[in-house]
SEDO-973895 format. One record per residue (C-alpha): residue in one letter; x, y, z. Coordinates in pm, whole numbers, padded with zeros to 5 digits, always signed. Example, Ala and Ser with C-alpha at 12.3 -4.5 7.8 and 13.67 -1.06 7.14 Angstrom:
% residues 2
A+01230-00450+00780 S+01367-00106+00714 
***
This chain:
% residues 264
X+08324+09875+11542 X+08718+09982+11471 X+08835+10326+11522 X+08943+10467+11197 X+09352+10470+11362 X+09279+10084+11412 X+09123+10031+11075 X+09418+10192+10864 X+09680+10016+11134 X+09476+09675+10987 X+09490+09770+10622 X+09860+09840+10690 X+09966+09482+10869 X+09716+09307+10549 X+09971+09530+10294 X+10292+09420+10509 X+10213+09087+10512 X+10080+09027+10144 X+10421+09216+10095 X+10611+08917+10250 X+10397+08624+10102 X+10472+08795+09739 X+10822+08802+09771 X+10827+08488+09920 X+10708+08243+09642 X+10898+08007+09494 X+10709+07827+09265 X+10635+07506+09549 X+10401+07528+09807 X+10603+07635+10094 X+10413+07883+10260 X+10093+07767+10085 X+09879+07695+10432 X+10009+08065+10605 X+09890+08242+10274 X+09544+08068+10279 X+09486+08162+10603 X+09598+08491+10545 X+09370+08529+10233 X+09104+08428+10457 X+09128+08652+10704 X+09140+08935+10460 X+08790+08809+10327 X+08642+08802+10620 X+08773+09168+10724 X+08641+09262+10380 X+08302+09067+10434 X+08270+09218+10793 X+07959+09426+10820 X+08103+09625+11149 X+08392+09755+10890 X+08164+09982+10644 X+08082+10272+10871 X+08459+10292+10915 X+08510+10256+10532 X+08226+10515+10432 X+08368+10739+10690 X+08753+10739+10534 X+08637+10755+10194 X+08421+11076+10254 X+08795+11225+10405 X+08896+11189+10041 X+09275+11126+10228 X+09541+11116+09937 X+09753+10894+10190 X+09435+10644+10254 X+09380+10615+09847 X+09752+10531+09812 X+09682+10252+10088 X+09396+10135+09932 X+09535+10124+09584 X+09873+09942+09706 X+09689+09666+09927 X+09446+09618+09602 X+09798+09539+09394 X+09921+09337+09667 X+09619+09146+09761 X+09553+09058+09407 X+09897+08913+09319 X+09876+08687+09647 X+09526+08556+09506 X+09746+08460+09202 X+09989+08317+09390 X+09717+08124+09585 X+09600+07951+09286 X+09944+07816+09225 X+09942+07666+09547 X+09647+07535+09482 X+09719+07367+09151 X+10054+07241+09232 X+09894+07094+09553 X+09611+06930+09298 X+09855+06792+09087 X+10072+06649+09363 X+09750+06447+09508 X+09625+06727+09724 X+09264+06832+09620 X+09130+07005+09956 X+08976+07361+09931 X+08964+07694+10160 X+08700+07910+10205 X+08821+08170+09997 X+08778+07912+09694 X+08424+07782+09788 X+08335+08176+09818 X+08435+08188+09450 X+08256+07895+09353 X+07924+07986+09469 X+07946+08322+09308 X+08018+08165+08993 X+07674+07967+08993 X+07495+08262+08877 X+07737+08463+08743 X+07480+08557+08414 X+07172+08632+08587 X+06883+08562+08345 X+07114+08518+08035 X+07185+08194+08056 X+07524+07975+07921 X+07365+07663+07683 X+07564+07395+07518 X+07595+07628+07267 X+07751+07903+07418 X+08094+08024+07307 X+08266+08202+07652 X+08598+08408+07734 X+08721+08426+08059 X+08944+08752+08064 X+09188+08634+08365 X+09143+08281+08364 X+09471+08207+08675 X+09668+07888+08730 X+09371+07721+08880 X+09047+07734+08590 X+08738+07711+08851 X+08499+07914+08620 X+08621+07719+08273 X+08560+07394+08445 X+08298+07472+08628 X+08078+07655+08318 X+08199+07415+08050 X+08105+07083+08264 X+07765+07213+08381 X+07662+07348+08046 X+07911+07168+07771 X+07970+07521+07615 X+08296+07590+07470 X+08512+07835+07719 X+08860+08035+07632 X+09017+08154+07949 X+09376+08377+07875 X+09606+08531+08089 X+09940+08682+08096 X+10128+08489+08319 X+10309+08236+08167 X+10324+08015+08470 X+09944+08072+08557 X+09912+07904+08145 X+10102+07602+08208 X+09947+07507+08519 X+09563+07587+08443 X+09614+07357+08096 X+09738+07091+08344 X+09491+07136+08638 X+09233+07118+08330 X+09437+06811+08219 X+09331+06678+08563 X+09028+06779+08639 X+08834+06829+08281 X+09064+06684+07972 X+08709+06573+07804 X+08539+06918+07816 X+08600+07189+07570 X+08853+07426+07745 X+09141+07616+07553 X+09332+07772+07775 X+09620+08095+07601 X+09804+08332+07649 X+09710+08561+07442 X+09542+08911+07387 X+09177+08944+07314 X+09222+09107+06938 X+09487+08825+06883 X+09118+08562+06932 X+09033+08459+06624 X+08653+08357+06757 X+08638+08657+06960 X+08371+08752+06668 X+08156+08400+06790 X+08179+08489+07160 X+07818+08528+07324 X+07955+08571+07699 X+08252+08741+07833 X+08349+08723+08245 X+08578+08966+08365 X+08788+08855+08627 X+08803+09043+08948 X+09126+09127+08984 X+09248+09231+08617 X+09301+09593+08670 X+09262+09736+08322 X+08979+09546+08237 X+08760+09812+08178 X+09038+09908+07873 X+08978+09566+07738 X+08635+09623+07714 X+08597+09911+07520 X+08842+09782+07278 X+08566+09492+07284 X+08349+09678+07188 X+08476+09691+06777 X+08556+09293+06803 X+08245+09123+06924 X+07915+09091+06815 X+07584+09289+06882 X+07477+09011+07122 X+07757+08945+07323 X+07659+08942+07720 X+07935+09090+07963 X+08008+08948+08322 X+08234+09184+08478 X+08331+09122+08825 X+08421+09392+09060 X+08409+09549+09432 X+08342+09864+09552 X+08378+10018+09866 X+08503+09716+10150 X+08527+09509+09832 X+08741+09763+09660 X+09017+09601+09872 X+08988+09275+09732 X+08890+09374+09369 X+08916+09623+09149 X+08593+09834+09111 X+08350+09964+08892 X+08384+10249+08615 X+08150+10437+08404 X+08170+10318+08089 X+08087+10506+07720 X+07700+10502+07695 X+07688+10528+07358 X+07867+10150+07353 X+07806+09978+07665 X+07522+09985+07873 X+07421+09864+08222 X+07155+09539+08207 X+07182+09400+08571 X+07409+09459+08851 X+07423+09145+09108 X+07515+09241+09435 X+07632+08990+09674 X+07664+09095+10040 X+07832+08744+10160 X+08036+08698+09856 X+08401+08895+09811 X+08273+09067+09498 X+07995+09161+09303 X+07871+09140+08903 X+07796+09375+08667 X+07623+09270+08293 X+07663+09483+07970 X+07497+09435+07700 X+07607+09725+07352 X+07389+09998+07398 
***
């Protein structure tokens, strides 16, 4: 097990060097195969069952300075996912379709991503945080022919996700936007929402959801606490009297976890 000086000294190296990969993109894949192995390493210090004692152990110190840490690495960590993806897609549309294991993590969490409510072909499903390369809209929409939305607000993550989709999917029924959720003019029609990980205020976007959809709509929201609280932003209470609670799928070998709302 680390000692808690050795812990913080790792989160600290993880938030230098995410620091460094950030300001070091360029929109080609030079430093592509340093970052993957980077975001690798982070997922398997994340995954790491010797590391939760440690964890449990800071958080109970409730240290201001360790928060901060947290909250900063969080940032960091997610923006270098982003900026993973657009390696990944430019490397796809230059020829280049290997993986990592960060990617196949994501992939088998997205298998059963709704539990016992199921997508069918006639499913209508938003992906809040869809990046520059669309795993879940491919992956959903070819296994299940449902119609899937993804939007984002990077520009950049837009143009390449239409053309990895181009690529990879150009017969299924993907619309990819950039665009706000009350801007949807479906978002009435929706029956299943996923939440991206790593969209920090989507627990905002969901209660303003909760005027725009319909009484059946089925909420994915994807999230990590504690380790995974590193990786992912985590879990809030949310108003009972409009959201509540239906299953909460926890994944010990996966880098986060799902939680399903249904309107209370």
């Amino acid at each position: 097990m680390l000692k808690m000086k050795t812990f913080q000294e790792y989160l600290n190296e993880f938030l230098e060097k995410f620091k460094d990969f950030s300001a070091k993109y360029d929109h080609t894949i030079n430093h592509c195969s340093e970052l993957e192995i980077l975001i690798d390493d982070y997922s398997k210090f994340i995954l790491n069952e010797k590391n939760k004692e440690v964890w449990e152990q800071l958080e109970l110190q409730e240290c201001r300075n360790f928060n901060q840490l947290v909250g900063d690495l969080r940032k960091k960590a997610a923006l270098c996912v982003a900026i993973m993806e657009k390696y990944r897609a430019l490397k796809l549309l230059s020829g280049n379709t290997e993986s990592n294991n960060y990617f196949e993590n994501i992939e088998l969490c997205i298998e059963k991503e709704f539990g016992q409510f199921q997508i069918t072909s006639e499913s209508k499903v938003l992906l809040v945080g869809s990046g520059s390369f669309p795993m879940t809209p491919l992956l959903i929409a070819r296994r299940t022919g449902a119609e899937v939305i993804g939007i984002d607000i990077d520009d950049e993550a837009i143009k390449f996700g239409r053309n990895v989709v181009e690529k990879l999917g150009s017969e299924l029924n993907i619309r990819l936007e950039k665009i706000a959720v009350e801007e949807l003019n479906v978002v009435n029609e929706l029956t299943h929402i996923i939440f991206s990980s790593t969209v920090d205020n989507k627990y905002d976007i969901l209660d303003q959801l909760h005027t725009l959809t319909n009484e059946n709509i089925i909420v994915a929201m994807r999230y990590g606490d504690q380790l995974k609280s590193l990786f992912n932003f985590p879990m809030r209470e949310v108003d009972n009297k409009k959201w509540k609670i239906v299953e909460n799928i926890l994944r010990p070998d996966h880098v986060f976890d799902i939680v399903l709302y249904k309107k209370a």
